[in-house]
N, CA, C and O atoms as CSV, one atom per row, in Angstrom:
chain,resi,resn,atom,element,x,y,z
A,1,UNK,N,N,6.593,2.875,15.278
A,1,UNK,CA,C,6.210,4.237,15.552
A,1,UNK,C,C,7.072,5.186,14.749
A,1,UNK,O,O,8.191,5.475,15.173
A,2,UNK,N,N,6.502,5.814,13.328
A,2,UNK,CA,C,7.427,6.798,12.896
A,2,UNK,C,C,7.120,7.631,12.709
A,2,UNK,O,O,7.710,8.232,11.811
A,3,UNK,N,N,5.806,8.408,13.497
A,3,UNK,CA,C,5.433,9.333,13.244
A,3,UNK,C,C,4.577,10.087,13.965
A,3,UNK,O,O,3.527,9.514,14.256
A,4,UNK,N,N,4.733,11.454,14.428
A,4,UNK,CA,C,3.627,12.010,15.776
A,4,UNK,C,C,2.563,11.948,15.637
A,4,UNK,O,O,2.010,12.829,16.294
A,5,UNK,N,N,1.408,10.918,14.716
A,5,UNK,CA,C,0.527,10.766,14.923
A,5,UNK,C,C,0.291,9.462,15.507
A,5,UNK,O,O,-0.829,9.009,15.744
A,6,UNK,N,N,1.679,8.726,15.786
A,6,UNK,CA,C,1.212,7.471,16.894
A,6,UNK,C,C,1.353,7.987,18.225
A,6,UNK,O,O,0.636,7.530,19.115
A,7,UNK,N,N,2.511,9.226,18.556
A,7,UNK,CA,C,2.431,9.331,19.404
A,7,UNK,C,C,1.524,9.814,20.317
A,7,UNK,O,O,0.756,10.692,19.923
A,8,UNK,N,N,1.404,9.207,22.102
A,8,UNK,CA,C,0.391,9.094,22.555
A,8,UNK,C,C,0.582,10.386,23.771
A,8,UNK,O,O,-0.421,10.743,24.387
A,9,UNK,N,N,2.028,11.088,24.074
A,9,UNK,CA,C,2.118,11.936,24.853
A,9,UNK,C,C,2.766,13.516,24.134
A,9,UNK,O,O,3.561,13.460,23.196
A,10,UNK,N,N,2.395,14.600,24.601
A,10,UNK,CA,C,2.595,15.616,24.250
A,10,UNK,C,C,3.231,17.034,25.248
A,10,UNK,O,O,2.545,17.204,26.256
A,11,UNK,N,N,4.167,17.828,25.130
A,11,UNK,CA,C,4.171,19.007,26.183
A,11,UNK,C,C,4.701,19.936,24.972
A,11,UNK,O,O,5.417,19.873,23.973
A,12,UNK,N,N,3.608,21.156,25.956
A,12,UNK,CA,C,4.487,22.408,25.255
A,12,UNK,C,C,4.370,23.328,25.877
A,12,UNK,O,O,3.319,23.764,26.346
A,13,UNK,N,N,6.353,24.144,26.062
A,13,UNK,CA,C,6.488,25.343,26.547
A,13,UNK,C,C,6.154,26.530,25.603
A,13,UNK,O,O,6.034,26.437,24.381
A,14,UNK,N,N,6.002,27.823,26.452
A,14,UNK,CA,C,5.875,28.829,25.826
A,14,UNK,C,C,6.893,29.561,26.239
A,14,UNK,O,O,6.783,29.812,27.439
A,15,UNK,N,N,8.098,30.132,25.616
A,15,UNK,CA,C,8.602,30.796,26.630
A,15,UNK,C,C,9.022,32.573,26.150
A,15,UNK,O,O,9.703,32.897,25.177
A,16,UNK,N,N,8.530,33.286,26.925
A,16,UNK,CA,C,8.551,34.610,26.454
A,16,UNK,C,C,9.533,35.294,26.374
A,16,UNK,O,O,10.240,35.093,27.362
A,17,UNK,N,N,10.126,36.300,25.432
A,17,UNK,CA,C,11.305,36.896,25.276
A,17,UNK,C,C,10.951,38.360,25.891
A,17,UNK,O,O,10.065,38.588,26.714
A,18,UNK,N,N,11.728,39.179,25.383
A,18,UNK,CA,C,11.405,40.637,25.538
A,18,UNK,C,C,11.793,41.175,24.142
A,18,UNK,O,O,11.503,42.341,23.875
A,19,UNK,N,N,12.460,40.365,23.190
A,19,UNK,CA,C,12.626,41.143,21.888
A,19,UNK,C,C,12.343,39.404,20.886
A,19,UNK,O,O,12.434,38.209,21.169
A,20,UNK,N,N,12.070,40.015,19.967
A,20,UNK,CA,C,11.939,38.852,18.701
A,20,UNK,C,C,13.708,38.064,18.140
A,20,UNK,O,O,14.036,36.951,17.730
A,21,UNK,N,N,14.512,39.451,18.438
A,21,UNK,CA,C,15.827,38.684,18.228
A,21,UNK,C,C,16.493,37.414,19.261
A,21,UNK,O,O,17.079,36.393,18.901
A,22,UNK,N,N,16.139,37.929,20.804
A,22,UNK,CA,C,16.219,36.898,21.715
A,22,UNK,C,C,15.343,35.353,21.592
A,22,UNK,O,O,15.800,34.256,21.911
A,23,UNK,N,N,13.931,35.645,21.024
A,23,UNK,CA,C,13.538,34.229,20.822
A,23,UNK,C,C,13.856,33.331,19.518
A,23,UNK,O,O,13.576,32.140,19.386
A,24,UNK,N,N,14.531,34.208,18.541
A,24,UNK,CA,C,15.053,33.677,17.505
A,24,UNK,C,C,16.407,33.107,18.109
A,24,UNK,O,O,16.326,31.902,18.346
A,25,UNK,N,N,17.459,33.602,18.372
A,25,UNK,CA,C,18.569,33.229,18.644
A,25,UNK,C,C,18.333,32.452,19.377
A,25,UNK,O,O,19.056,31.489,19.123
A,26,UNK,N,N,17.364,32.140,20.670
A,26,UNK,CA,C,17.052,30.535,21.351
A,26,UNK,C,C,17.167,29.915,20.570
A,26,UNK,O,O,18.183,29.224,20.487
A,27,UNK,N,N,15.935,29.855,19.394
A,27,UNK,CA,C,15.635,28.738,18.636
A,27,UNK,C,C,16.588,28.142,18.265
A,27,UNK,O,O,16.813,26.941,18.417
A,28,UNK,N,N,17.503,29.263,17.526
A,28,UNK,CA,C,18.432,28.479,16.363
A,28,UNK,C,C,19.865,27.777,17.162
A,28,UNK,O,O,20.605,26.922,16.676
A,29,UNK,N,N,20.020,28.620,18.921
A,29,UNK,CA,C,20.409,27.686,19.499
A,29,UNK,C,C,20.174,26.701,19.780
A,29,UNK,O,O,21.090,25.894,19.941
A,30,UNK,N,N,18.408,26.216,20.023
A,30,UNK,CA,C,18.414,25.213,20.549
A,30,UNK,C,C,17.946,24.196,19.515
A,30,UNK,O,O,17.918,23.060,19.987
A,31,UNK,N,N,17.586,24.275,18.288
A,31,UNK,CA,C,17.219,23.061,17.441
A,31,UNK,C,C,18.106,22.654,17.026
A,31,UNK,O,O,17.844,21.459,16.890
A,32,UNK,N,N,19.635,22.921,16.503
A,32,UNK,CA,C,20.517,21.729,16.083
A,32,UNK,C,C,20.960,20.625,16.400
A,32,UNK,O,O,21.776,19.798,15.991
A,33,UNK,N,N,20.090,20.810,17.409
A,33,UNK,CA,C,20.396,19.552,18.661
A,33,UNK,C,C,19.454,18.097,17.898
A,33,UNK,O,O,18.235,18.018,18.051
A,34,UNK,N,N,20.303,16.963,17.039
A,34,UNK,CA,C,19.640,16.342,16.861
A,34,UNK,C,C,18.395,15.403,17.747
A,34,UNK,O,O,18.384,15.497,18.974
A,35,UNK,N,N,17.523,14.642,17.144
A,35,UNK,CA,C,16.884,13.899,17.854
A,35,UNK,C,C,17.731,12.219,17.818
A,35,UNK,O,O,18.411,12.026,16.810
A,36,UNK,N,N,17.688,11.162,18.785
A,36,UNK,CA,C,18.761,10.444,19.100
A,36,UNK,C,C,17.597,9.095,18.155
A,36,UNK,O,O,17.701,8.434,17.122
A,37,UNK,N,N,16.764,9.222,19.041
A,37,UNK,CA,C,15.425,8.365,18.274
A,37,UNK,C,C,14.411,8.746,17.960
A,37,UNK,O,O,13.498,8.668,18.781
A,38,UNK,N,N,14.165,9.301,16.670
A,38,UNK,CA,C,13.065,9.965,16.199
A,38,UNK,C,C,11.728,9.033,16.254
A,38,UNK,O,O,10.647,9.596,16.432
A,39,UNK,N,N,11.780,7.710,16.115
A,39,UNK,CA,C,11.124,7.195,16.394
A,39,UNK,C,C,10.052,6.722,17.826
A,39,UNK,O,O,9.166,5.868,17.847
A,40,UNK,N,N,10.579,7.715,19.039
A,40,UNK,CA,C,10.007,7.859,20.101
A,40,UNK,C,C,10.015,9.460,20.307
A,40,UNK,O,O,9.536,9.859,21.368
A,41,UNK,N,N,10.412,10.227,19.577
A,41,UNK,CA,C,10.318,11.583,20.248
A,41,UNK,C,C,10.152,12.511,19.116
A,41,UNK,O,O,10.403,12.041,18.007
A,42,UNK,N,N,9.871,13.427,19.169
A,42,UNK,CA,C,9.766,15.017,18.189
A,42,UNK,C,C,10.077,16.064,19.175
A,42,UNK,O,O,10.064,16.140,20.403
A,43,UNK,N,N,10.275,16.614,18.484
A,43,UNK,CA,C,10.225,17.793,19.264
A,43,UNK,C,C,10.854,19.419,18.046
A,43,UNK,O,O,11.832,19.611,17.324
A,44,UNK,N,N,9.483,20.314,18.473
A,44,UNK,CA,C,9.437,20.911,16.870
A,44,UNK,C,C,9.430,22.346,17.650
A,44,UNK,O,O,8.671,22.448,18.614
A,45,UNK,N,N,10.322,23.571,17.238
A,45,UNK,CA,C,11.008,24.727,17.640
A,45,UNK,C,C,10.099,25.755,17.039
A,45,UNK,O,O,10.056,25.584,15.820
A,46,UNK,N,N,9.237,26.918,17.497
A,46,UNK,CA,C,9.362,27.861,16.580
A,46,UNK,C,C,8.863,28.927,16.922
A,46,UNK,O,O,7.714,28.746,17.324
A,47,UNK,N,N,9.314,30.414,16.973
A,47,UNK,CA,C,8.406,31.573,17.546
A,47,UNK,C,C,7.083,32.037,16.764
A,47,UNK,O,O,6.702,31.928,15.598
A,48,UNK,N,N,6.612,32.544,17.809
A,48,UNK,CA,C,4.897,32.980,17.785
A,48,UNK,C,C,4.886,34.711,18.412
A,48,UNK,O,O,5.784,35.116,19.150
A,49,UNK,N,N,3.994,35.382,18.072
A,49,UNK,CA,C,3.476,36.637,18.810
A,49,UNK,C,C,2.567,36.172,19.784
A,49,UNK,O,O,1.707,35.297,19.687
A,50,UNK,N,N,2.962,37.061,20.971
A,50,UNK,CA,C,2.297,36.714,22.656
A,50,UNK,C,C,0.664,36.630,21.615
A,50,UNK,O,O,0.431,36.910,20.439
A,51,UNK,N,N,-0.248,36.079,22.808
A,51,UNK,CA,C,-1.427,36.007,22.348
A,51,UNK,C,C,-1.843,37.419,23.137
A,51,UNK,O,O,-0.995,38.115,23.696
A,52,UNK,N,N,-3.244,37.739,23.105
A,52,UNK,CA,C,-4.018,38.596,23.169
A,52,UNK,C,C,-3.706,38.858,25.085
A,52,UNK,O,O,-3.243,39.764,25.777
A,53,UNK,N,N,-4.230,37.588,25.305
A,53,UNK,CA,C,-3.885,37.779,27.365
A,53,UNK,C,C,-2.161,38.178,27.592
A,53,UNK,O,O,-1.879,38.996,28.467
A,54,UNK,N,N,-1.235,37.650,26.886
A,54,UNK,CA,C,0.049,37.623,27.023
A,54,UNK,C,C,0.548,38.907,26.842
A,54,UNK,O,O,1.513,39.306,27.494
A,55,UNK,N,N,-0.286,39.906,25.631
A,55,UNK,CA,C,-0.214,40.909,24.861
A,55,UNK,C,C,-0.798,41.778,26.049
A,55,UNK,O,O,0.008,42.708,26.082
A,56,UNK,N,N,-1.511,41.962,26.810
A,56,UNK,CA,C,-2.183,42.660,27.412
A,56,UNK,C,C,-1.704,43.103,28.631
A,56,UNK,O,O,-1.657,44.279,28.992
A,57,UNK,N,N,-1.187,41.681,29.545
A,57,UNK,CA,C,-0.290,41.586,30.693
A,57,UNK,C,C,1.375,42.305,30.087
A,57,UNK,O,O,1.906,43.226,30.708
A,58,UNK,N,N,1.833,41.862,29.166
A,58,UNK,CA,C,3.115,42.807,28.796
A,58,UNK,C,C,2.687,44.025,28.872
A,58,UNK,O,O,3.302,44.729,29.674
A,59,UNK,N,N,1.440,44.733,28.038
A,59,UNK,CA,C,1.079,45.986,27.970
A,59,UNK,C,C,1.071,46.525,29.251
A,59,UNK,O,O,1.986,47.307,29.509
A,60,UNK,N,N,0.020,46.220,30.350
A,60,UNK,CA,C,0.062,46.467,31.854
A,60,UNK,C,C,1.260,46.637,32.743
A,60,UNK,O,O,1.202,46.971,33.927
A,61,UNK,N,N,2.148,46.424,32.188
A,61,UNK,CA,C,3.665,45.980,32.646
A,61,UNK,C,C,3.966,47.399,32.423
A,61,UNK,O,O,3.712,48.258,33.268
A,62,UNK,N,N,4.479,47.631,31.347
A,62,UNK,CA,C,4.939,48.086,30.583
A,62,UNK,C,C,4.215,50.226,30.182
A,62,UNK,O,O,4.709,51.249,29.706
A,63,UNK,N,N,2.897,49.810,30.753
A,63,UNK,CA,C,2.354,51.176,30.049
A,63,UNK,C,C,2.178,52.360,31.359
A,63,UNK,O,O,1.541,53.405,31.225
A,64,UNK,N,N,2.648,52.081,32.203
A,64,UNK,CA,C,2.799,53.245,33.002
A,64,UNK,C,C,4.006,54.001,32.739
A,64,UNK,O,O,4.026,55.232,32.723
A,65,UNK,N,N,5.227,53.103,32.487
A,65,UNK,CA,C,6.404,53.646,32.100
A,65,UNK,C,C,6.276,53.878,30.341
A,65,UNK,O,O,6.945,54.821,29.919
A,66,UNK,N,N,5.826,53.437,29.761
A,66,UNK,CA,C,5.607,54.804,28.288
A,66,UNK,C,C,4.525,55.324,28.655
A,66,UNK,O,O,3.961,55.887,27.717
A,67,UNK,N,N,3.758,55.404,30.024
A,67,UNK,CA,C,2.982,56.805,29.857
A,67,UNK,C,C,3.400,58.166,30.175
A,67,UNK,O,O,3.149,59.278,29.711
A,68,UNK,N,N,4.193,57.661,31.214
A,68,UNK,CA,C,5.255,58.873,31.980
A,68,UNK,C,C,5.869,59.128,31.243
A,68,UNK,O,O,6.261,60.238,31.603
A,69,UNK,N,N,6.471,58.844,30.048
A,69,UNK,CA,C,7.877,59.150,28.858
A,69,UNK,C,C,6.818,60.213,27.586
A,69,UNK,O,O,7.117,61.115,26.804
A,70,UNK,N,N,5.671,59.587,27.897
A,70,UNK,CA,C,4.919,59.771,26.880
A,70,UNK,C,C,4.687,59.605,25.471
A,70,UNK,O,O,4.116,60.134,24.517
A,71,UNK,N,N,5.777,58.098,25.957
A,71,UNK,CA,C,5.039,57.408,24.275
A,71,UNK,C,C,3.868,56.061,24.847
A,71,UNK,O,O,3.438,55.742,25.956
A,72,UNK,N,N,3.612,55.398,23.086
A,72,UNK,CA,C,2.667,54.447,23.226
A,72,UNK,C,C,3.492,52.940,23.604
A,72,UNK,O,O,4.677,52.635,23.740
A,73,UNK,N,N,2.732,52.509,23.655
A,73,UNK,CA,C,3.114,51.074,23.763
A,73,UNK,C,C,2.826,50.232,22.765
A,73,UNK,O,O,1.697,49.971,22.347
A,74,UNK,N,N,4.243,49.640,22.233
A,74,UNK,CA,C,3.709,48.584,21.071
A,74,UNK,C,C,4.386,47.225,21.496
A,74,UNK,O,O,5.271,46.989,22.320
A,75,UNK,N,N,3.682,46.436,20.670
A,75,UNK,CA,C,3.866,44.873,21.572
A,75,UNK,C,C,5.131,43.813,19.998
A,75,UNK,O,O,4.677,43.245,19.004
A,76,UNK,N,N,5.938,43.878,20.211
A,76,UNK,CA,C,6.519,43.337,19.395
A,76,UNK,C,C,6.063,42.182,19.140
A,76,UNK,O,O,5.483,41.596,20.054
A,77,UNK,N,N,6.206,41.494,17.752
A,77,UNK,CA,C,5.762,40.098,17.029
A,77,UNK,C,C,7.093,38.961,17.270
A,77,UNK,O,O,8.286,39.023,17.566
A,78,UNK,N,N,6.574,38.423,17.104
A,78,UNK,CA,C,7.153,37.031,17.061
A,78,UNK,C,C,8.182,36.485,18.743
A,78,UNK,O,O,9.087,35.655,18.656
A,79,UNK,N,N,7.802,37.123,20.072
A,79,UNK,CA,C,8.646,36.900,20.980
A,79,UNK,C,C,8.550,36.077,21.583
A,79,UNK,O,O,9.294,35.905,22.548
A,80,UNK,N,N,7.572,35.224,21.241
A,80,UNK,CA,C,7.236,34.197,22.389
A,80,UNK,C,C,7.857,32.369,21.655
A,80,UNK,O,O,7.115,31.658,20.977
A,81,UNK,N,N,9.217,32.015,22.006
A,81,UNK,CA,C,9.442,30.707,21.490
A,81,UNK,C,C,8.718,29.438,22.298
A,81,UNK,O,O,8.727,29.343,23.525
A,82,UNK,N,N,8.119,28.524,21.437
A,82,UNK,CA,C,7.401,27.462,21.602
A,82,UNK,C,C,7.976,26.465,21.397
A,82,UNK,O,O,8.593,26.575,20.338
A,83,UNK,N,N,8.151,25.254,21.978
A,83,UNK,CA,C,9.080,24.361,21.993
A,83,UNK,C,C,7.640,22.984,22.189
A,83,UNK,O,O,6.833,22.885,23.113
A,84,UNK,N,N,7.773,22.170,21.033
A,84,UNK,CA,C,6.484,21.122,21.095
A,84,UNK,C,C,7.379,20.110,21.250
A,84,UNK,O,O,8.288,19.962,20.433
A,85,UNK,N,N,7.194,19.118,22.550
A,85,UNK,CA,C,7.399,17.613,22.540
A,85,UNK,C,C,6.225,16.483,22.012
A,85,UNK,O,O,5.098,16.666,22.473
A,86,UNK,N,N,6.358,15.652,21.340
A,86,UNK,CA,C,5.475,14.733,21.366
A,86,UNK,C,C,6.234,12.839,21.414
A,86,UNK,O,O,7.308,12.378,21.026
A,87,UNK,N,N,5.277,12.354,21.944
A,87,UNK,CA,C,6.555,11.082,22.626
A,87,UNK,C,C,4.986,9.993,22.492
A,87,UNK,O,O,3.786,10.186,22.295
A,88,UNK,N,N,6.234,8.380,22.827
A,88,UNK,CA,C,5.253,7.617,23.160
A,88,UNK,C,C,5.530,7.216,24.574
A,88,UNK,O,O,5.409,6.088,25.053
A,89,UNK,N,N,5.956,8.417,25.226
A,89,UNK,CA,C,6.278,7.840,26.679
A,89,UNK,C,C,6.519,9.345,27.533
A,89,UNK,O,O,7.177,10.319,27.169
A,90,UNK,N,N,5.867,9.177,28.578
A,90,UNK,CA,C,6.110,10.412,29.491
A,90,UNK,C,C,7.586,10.798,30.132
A,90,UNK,O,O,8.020,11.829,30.645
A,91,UNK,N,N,8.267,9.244,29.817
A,91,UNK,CA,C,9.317,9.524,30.463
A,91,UNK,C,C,10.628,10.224,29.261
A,91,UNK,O,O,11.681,10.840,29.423
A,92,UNK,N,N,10.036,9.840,28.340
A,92,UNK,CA,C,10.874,10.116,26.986
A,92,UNK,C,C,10.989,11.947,26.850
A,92,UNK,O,O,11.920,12.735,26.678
A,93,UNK,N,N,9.200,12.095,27.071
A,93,UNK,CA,C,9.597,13.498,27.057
A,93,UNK,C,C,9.702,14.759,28.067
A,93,UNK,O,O,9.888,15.969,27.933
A,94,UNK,N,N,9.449,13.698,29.348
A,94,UNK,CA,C,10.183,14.338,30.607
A,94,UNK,C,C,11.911,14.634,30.551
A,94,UNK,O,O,12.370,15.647,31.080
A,95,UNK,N,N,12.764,13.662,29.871
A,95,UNK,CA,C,14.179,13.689,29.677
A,95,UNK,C,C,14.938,14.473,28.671
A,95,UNK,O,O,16.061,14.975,28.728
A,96,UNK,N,N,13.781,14.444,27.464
A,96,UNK,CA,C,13.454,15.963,26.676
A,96,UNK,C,C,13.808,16.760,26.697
A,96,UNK,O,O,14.686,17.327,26.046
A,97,UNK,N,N,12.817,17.171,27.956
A,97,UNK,CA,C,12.510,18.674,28.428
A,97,UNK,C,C,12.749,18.913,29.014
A,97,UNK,O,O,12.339,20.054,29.225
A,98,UNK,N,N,13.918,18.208,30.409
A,98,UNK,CA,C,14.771,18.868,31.445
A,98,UNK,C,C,16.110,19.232,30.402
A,98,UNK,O,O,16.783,20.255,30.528
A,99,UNK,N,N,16.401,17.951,29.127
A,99,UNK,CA,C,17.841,18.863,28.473
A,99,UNK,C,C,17.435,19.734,28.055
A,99,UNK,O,O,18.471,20.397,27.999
A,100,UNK,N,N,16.292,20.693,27.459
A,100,UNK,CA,C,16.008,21.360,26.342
A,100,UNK,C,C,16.093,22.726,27.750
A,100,UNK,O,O,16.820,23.719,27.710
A,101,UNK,N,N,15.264,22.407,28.714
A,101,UNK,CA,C,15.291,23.850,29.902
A,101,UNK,C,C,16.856,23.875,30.233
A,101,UNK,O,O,17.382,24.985,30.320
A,102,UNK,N,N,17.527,22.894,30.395
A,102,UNK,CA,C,19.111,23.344,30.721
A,102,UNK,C,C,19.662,23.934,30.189
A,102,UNK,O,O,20.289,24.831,30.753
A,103,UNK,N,N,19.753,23.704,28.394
A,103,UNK,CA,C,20.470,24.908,27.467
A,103,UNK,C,C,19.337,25.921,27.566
A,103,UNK,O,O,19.540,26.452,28.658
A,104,UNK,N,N,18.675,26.264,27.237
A,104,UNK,CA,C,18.188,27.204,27.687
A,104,UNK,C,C,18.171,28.397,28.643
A,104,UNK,O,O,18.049,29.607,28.456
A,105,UNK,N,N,18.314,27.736,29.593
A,105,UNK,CA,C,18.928,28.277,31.011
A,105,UNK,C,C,20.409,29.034,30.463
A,105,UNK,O,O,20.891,30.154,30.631
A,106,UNK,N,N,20.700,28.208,29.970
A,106,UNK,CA,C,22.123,28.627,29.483
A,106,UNK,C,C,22.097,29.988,28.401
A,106,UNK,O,O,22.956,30.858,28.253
A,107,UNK,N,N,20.855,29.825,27.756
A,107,UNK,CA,C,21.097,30.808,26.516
A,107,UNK,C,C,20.306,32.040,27.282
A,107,UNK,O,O,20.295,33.147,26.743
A,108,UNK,N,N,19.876,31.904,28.107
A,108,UNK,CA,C,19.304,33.173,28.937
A,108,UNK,C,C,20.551,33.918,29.949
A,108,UNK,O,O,20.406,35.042,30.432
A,109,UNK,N,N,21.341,33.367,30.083
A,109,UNK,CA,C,22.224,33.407,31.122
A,109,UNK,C,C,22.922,34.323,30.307
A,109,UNK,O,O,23.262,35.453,30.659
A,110,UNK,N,N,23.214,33.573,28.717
A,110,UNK,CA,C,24.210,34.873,28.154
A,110,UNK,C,C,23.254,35.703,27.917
A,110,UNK,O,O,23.906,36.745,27.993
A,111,UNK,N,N,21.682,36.191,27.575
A,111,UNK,CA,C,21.739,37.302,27.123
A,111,UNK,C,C,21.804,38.021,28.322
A,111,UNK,O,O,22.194,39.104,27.886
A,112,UNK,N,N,21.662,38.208,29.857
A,112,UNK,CA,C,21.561,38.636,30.871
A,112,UNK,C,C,23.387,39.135,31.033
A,112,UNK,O,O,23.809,39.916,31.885
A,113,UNK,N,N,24.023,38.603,30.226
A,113,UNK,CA,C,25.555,38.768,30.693
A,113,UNK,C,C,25.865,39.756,29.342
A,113,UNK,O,O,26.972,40.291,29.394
A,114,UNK,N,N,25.250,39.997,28.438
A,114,UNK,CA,C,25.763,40.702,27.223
A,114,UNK,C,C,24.568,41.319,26.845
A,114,UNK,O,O,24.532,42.034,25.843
């Protein structure tokens, strides 16, 4: 198996920022993290702009308070980091993806503290 087209299992988070610098600085926290056996696992890092529903629900959030200020609402690009597992085993990328949510956890923790 050397390659994610044998593999037979897949997950992917989406996880939303509030600025494009916060889902960048995840990333580049969290991909140096080598893979141990590439040959059972992937797992591939990279930000995206919310989609259209994601874009809409932020807007709704968000547009009563720039209506009262009386500006518009704009939806920043690239905030949403995506984190793809692909495995030949559920359990491979269940073990994955509880380390990958722990730092994580962690890198949310500092921006909430700074």
């Amino acid at each position: 198996m050397s390659n994610s087209a044998e593999f037979t299992h897949a997950l992917k988070f989406k996880i939303p920022f509030h600025t494009a610098k916060q889902a960048t600085i995840a990333q580049n926290s969290l991909n140096p993290d080598p893979i141990l056996k590439p040959n059972e696992l992937t797992v591939k890092y990279y930000t995206t702009s919310p989609t259209t529903t994601e874009s809409n629900s932020r807007i709704s959030a968000t547009a009563a308070a720039a209506e009262t200020a009386g500006k518009e609402v704009e939806v920043e690009k690239n905030t949403v980091l995506v984190i793809e597992f692909n495995g030949f085993d559920d359990r491979v990328i269940r073990v994955a993806a509880n380390n990958v949510i722990e730092n994580l956890k962690t890198v949310v923790e500092c921006f909430e503290n700074f």
